[in-house]
Backbone bond lengths (Angstrom), bond angles and torsions (degrees), N, CA, C in turn:
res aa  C-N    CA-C-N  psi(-1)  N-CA   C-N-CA  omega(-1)  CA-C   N-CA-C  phi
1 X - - - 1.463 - - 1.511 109.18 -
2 X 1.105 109.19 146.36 1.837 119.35 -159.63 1.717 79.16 -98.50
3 X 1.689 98.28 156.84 1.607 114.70 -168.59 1.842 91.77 -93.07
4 X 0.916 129.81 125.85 1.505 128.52 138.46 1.217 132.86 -78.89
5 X 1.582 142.65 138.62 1.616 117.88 174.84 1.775 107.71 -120.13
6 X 0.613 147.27 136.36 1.633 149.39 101.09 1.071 121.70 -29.43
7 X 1.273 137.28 98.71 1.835 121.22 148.43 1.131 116.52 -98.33
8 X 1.511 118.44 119.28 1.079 109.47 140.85 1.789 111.28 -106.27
9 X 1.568 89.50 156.50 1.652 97.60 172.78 2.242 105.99 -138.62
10 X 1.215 87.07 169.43 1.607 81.74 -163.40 1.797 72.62 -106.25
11 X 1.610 103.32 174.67 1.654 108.15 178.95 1.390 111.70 -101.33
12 X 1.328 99.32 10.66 2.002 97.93 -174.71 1.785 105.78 -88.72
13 X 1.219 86.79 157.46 1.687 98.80 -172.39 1.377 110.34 -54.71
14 X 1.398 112.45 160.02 1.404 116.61 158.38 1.372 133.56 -60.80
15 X 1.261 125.47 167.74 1.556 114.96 160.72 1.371 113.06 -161.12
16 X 1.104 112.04 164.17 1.134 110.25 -174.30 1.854 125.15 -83.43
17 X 0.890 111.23 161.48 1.448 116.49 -178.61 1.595 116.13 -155.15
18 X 1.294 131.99 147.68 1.412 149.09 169.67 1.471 121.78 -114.38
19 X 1.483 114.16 114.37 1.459 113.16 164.42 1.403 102.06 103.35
20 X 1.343 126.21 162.53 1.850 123.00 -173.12 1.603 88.01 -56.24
21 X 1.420 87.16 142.03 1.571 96.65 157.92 1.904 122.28 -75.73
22 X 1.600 106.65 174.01 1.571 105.14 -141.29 1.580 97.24 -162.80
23 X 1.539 108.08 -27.89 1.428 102.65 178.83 1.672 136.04 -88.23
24 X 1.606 100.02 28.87 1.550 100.52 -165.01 1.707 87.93 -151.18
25 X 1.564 117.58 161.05 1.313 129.57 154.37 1.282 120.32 -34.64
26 X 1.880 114.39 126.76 1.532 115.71 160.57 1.711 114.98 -46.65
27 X 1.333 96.99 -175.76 1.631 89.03 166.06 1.515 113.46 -83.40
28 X 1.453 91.57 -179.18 1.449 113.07 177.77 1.142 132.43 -55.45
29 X 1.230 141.54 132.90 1.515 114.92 156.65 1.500 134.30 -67.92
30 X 1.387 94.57 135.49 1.907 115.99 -157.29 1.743 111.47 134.14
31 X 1.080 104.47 -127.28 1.302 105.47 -154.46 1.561 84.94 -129.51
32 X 1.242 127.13 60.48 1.638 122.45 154.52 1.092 114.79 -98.09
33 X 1.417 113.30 149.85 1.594 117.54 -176.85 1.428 98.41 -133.89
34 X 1.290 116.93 149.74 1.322 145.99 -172.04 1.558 106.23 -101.07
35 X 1.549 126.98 100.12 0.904 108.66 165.85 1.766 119.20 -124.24
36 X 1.689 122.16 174.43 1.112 116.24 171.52 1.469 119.98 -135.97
37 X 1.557 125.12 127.40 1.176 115.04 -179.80 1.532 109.74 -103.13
38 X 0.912 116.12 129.97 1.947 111.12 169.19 1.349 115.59 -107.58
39 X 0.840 105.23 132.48 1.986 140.18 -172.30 1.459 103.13 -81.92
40 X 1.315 131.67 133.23 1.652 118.71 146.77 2.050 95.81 -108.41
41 X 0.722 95.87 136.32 1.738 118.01 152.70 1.335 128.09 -91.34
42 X 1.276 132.16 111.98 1.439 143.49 -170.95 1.594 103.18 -91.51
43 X 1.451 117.42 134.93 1.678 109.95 178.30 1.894 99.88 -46.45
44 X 1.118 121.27 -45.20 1.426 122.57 173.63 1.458 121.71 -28.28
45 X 1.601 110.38 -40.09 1.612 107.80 173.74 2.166 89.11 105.79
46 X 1.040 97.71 -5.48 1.873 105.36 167.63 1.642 115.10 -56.45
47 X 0.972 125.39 123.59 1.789 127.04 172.39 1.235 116.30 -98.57
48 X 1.084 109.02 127.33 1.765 100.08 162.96 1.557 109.97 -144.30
49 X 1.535 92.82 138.38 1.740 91.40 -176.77 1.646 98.98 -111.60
50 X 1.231 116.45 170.74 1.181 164.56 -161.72 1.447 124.03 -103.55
51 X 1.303 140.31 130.26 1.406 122.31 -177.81 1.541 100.83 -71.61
52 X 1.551 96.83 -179.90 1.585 121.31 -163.91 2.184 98.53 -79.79
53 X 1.355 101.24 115.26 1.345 96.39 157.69 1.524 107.04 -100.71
54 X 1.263 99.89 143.08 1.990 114.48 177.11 1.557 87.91 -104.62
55 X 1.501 88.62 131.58 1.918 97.49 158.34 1.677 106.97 -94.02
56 X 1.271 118.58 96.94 1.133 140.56 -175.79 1.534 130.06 -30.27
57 X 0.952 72.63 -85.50 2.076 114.71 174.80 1.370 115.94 -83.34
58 X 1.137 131.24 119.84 1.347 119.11 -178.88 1.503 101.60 -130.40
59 X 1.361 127.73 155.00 1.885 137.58 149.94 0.967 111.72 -126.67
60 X 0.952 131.94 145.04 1.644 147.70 149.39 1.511 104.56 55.71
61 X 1.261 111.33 60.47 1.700 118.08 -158.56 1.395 104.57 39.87
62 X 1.064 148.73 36.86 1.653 143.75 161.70 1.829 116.48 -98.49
63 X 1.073 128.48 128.80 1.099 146.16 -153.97 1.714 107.44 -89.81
64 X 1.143 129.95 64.33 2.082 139.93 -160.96 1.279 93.14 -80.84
65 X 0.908 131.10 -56.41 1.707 120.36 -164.90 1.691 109.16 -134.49
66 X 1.528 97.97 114.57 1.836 106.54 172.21 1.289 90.32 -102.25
67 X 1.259 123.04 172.54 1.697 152.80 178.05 1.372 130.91 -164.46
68 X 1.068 108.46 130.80 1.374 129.84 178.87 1.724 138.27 -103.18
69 X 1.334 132.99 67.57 1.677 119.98 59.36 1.715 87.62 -98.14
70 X 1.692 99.12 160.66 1.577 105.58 166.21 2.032 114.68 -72.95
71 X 0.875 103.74 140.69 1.946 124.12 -149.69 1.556 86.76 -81.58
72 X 1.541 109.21 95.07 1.545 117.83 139.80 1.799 86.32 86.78
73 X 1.673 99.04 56.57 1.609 102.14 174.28 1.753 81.01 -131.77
74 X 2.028 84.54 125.03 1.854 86.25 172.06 1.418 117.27 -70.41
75 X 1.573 86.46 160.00 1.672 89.80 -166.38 1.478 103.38 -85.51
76 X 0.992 129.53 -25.77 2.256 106.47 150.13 1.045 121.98 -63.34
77 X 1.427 136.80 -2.37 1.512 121.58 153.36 1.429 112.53 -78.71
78 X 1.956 109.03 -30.45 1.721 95.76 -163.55 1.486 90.54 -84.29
79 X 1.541 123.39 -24.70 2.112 102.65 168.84 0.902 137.06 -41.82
80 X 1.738 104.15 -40.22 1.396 124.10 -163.03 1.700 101.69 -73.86
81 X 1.674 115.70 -35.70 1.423 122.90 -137.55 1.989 70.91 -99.84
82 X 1.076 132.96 -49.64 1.866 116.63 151.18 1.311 136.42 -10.48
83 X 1.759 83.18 -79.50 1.940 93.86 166.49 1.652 118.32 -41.71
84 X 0.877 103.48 -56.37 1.370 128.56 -179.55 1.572 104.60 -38.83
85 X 1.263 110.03 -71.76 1.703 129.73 -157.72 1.819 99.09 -71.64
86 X 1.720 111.93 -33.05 1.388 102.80 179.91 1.802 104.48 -73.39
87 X 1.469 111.47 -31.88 1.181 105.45 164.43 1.508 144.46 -37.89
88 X 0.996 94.39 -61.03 2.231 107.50 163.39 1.438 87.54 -55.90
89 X 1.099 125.24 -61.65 1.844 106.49 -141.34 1.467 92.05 -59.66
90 X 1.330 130.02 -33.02 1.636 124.99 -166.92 0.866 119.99 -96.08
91 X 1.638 124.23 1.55 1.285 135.36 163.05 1.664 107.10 -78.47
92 X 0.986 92.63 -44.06 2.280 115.99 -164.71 1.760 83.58 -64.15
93 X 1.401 111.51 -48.45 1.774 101.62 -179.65 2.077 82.85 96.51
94 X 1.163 121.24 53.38 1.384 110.07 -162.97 1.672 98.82 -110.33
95 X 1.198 115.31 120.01 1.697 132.93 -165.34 1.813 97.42 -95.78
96 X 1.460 121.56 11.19 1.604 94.94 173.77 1.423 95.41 -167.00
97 X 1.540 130.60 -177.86 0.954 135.92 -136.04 2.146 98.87 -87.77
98 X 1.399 114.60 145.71 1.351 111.43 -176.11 1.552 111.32 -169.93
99 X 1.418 112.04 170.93 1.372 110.00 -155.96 1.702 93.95 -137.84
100 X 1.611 104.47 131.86 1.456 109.72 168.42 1.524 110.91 -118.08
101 X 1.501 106.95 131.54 1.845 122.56 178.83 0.945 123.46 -85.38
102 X 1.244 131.62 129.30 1.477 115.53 -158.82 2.125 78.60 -130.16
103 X 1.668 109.10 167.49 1.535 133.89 148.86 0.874 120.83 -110.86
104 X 1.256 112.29 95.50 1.765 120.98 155.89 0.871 136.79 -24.37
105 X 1.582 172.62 6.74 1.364 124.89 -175.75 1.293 152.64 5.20
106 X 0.976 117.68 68.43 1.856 125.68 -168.68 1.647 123.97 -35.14
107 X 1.989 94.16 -47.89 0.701 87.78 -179.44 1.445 127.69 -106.87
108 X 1.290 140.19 13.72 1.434 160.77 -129.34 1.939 97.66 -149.06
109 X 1.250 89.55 -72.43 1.532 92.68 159.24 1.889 98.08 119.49
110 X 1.385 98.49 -8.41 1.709 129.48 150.48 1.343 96.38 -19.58
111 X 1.772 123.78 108.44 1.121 102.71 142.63 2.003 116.43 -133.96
112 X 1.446 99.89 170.22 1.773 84.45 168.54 1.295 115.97 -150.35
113 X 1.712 130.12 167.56 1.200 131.34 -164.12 1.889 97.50 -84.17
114 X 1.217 114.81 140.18 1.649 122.62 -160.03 1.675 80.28 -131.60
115 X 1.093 132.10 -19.58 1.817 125.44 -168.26 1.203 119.84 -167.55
116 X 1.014 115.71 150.70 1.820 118.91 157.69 1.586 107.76 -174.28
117 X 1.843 87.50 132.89 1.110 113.35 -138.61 1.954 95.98 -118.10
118 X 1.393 147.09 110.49 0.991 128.27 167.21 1.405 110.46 -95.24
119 X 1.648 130.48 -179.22 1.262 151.25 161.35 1.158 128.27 -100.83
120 X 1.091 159.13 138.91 1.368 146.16 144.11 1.483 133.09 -50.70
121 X 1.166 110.65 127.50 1.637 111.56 -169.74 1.256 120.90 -47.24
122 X 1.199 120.69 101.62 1.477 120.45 169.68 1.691 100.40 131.14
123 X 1.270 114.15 -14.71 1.460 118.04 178.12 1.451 121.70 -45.89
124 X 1.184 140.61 128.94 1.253 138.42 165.59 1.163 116.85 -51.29
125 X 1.188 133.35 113.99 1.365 142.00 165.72 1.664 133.22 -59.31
126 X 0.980 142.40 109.90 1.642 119.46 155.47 1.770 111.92 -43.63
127 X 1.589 100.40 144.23 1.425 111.05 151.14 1.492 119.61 -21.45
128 X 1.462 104.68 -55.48 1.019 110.44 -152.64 1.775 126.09 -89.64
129 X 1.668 88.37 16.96 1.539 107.73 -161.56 1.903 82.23 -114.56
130 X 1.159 124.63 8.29 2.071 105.28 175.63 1.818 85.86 -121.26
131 X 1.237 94.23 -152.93 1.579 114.42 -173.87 1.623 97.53 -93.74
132 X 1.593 93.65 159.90 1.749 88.70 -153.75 1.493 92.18 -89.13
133 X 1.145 108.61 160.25 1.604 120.69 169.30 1.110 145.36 -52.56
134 X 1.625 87.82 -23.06 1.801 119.49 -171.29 1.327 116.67 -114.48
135 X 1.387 113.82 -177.46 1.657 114.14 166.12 1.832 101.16 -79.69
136 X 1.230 111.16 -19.23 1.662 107.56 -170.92 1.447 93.35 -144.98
137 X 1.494 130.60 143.96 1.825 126.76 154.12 1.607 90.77 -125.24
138 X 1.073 79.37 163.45 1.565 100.95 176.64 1.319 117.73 -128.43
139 X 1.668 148.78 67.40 1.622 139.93 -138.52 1.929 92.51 -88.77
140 X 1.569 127.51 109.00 1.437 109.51 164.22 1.336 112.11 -88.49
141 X 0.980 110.80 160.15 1.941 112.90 146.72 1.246 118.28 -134.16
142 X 1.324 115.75 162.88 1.496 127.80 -157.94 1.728 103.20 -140.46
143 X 0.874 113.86 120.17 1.583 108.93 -177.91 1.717 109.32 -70.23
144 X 1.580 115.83 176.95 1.383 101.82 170.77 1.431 109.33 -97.93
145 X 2.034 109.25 109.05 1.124 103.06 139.00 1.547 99.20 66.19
146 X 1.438 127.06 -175.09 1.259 145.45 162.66 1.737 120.72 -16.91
147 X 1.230 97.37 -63.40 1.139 123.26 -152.07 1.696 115.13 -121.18
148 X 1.868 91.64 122.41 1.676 92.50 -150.37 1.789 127.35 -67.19
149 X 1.938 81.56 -29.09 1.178 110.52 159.68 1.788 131.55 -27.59
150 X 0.934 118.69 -42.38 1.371 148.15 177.39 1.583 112.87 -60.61
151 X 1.198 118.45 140.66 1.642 88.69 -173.95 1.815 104.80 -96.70
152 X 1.648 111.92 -169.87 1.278 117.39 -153.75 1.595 97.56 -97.24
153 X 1.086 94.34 -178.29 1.422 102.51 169.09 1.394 123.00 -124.23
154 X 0.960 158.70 141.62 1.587 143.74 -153.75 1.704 109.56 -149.39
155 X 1.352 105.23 94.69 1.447 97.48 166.94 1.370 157.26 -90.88
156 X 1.581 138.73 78.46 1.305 117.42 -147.28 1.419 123.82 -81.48
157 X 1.185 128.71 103.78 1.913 135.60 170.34 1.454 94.50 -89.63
158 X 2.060 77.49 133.70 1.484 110.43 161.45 1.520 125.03 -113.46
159 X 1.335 115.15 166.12 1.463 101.73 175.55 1.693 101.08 -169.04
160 X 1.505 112.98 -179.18 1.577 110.72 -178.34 1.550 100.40 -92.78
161 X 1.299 109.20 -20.05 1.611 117.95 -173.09 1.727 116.08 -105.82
162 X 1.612 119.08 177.40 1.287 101.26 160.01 1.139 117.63 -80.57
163 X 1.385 110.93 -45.65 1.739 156.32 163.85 1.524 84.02 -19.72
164 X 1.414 127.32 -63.43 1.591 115.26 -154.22 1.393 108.62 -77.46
165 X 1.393 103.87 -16.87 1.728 102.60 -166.06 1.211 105.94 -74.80
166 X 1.934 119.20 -48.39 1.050 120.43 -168.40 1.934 117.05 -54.91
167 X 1.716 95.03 -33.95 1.398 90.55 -179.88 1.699 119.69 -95.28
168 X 1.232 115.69 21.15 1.380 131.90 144.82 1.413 106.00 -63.85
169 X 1.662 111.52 -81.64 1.283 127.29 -168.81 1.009 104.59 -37.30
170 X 1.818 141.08 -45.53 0.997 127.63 -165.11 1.371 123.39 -94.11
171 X 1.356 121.44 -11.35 1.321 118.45 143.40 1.771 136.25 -79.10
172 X 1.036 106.85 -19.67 1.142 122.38 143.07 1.720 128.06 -29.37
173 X 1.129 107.19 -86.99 1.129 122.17 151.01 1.941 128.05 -34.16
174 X 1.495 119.03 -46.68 1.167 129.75 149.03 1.189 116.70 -40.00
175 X 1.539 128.57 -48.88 1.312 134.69 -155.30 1.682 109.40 -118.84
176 X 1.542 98.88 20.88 1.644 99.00 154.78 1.057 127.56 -88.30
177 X 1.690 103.22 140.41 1.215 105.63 -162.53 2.073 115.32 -97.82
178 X 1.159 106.76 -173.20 1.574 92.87 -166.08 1.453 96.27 100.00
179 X 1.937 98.17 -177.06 1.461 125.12 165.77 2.028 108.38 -80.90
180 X 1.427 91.32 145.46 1.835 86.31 -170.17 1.478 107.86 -71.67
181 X 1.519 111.20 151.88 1.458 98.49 -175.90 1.594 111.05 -98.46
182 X 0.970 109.52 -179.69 1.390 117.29 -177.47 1.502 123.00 -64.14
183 X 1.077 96.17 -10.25 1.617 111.41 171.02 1.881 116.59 -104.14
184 X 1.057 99.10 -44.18 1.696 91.12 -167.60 1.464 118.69 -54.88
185 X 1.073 130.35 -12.50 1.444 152.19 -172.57 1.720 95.21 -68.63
186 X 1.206 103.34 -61.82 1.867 128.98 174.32 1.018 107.23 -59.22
187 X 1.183 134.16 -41.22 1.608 139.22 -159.08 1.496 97.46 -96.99
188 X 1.116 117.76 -34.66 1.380 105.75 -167.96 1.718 130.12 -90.22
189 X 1.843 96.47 -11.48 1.147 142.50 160.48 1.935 105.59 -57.89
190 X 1.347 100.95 -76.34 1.420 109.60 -174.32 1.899 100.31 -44.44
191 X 1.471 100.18 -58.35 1.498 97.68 -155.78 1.619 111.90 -66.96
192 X 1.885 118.74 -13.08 1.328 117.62 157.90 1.765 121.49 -72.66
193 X 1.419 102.85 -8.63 1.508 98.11 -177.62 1.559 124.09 -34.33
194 X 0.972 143.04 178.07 1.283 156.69 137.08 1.679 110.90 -72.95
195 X 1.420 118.57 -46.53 1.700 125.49 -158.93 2.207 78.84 -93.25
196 X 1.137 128.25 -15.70 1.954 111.38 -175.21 1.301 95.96 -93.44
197 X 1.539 113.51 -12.05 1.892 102.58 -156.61 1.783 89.43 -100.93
198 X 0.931 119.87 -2.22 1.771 128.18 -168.79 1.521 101.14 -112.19
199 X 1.322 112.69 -18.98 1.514 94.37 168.78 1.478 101.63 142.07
200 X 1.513 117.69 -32.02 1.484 118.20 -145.02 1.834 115.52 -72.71
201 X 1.012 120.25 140.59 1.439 102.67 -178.06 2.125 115.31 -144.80
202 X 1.205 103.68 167.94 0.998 90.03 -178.42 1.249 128.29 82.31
203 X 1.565 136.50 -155.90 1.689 138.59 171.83 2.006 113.75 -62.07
204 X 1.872 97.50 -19.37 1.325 73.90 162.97 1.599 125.14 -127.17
205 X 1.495 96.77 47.25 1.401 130.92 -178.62 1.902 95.90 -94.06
206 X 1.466 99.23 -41.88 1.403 105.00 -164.18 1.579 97.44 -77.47
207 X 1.284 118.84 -62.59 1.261 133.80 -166.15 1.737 96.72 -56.36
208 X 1.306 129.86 -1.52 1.336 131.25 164.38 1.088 120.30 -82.67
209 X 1.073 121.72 -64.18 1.552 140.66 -166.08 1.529 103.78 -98.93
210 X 1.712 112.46 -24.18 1.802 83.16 171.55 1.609 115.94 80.29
């Protein structure tokens, strides 16, 4: 499937942010996909992007499972959705490491810029903001428990496979310790699916499993 793009971009500044994002609507229902490319910037004015993480799993607009590469995204859409992402950063004039969001179209192949996000030089990074470590990561989070107030918990599994990560993650998750949170019950559900272990993600992750 040939890459299409859309950009839109809004004209307000960047900012920074840590950890999947959380402050905006999941996707759509249909076949939208959530993706993220991250940029490093060299004082040199050098770009380099990053493969495509998909924020997977979603609740209540909350962002449970990102992944790294996104599962059965052609690789001329994830070039294009590259090209693309080194683009903003060198337009923005952006001197340090940052991440642009794009919406998929799954099936069209439609996609467009939804964010872009820089850091400040010297900022501590998440893991989950460079290139992943592995042949596959899997980043979860788990809220605290009851009460939202509380902070999250965030787990990153690696593996050579996807196949291996998921069944990390899901023992993983089994073998947390504490009171269970309000999520792992959900999470641990999704990641036994049949329609999460085949690829599916997102609104028609939900519309699978229900």
């Amino acid at each position: 499937m040939g890459a299409k793009v859309s950009t839109v971009m809004s004209s307000g500044g960047a900012t920074s942010r840590r950890g999947p994002p959380t402050d905006f609507a999941g996707p759509a229902a249909g076949r939208e996909r959530r993706l993220d490319i991250h940029v490093s910037a060299a004082a040199t004015g050098q770009l380099a992007t990053g493969r495509a993480w998909e924020r997977s799993v979603w609740r209540d607009a909350r962002v449970l499972i990102a992944e790294c590469p996104a599962p059965h995204l052609a690789a001329s859409i994830e070039s294009a959705l590259r090209t693309v992402a080194a683009s903003v950063a060198r337009d923005r004039g952006w001197q340090a490491a940052g991440t642009v969001s794009f919406s998929l179209d799954d099936r069209s192949g439609v996609f467009r810029v939804i964010d872009a996000q820089t850091q400040a030089r010297g900022h501590d990074m998440p893991l989950a903001e460079h290139d992943p470590i592995a042949p596959h990561v899997l980043e979860v989070r788990i809220d605290g428990c009851g009460d939202r107030r509380l902070p999250c918990t965030h787990l990153m599994v690696c593996g050579a496979t996807r196949g291996e990560v998921l069944r990390r993650a899901y023992r993983a998750l089994s073998e947390l310790p504490g009171p269970a949170g309000v999520d792992r019950a959900f999470l641990m559900e999704r990641i036994a699916s049949r329609a999460f272990c085949s690829g599916m993600t997102g609104t028609r992750l939900d519309q699978a499993v229900g």
